[in-house]
N, C-alpha and C positions, 0 to 999 in steps of 0.2 A: 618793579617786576612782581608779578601775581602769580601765585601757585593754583593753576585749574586740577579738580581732583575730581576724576570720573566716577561718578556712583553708577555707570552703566551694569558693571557685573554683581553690583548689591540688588539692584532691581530684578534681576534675573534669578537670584537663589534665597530671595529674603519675599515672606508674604506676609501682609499686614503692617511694612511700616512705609508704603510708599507716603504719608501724610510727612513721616519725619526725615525723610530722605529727599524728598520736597523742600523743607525746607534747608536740608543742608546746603544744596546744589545751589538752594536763592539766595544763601548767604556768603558764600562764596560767590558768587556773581557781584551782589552788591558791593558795591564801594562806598563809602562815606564821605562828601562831599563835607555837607553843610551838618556843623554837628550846633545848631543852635534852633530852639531853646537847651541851654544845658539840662542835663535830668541824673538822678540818682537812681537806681533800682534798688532796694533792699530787702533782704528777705528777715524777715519777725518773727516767726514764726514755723511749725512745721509746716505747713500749710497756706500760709499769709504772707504777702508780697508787697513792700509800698514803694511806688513810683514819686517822685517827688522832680517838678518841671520848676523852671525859674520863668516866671513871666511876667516880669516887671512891666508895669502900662498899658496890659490887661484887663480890660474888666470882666464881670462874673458873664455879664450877654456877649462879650469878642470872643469866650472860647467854647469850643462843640466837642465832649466826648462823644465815641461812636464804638458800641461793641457789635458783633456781625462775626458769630461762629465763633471763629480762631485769633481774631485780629482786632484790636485796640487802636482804635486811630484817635489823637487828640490833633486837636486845629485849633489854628488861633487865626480871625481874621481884623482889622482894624475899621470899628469903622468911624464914618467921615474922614476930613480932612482937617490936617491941622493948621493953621492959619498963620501963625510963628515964623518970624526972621531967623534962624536958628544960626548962632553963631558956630558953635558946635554941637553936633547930635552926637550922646554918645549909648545913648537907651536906644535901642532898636525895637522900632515897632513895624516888622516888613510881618507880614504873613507868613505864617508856617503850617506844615501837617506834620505830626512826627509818628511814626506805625511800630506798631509793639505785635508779634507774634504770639499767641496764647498756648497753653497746650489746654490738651483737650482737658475738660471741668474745670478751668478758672474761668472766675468771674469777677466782676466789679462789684464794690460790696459799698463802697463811700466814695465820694471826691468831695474835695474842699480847696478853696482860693482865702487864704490870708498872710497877709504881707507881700506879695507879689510873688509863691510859692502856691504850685498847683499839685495837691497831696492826693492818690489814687488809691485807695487800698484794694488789696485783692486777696483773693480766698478761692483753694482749691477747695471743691468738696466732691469726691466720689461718693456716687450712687451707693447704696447700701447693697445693691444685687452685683455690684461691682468688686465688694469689699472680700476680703479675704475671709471663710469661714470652715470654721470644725469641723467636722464630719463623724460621727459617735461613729463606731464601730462594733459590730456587736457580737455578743462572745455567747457560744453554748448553742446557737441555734445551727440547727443541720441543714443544708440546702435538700430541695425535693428533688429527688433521684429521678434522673431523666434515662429516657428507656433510648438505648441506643440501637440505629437501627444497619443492618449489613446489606451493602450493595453486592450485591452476587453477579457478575459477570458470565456471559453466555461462552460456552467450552467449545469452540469451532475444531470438526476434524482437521486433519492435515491433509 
């Protein structure tokens, strides 16, 4: 049983997060099927984030990061065929996408494949016009006296 949670009256009185209220509604929606390749998230840092995917039987040309705005897609595709009786398979090499939602200024910064560990690093960086700043204030100076002017309304007999 699924708890559906209507962000219909957030949309209505909230301006400026429909990006993240988007994504809530699709993550409630989503279900979780297939949770394989396994992966880690970790955060490192203030700012710094490492994904870490298991993809044993992978090579470095079977897998395709993809960044595109908000969204981190990794894929692993297999290729040829393998030629083997296989008594037991128990290494899975089926094809996978697996989609990572960003927020807005992360980026990818490194990836690396060794030992069958596909290692992602990521880095938020806000814009320097984004960033929070001072504001001096300034003491002793008088503003220029602005001449105020009277609206005079017309006196109608009765």
């Amino acid at each position: 049983m699924s708890i559906r949670i209507d962000f219909a009256p957030l949309f209505r009185s909230t301006i400026g997060f429909d990006r993240m209220l988007n994504a809530l509604e699709a993550a409630s929606r989503f279900e979780t099927v297939d949770s394989w390749p396994p992966y880690d998230i970790v955060k490192t840092g203030d700012d710094d984030y490492r994904i870490t995917m298991a993809v044993a039987g992978f090579a470095l040309d079977e897998l395709t990061l993809t960044q595109e705005q908000n969204m981190l897609v990794v894929s692993g595709q297999k290729s040829g065929k393998d030629n083997g009786q296989y008594l037991h398979r128990g290494i899975a090499g089926r094809s996978f996408q697996r989609r990572f939602e960003l927020a807005d200024h992360v980026t990818v910064v490194d990836a690396s494949l060794v030992n069958g560990l596909l290692t992602i690093d990521l880095k938020r960086e806000i814009p320097e016009e984004m960033k929070p700043r001072k504001i001096e204030i300034a003491v002793g100076r008088s503003l220029p006296k602005v001449e105020t002017k009277q609206i005079e309304a017309e006196k109608q007999a009765a």
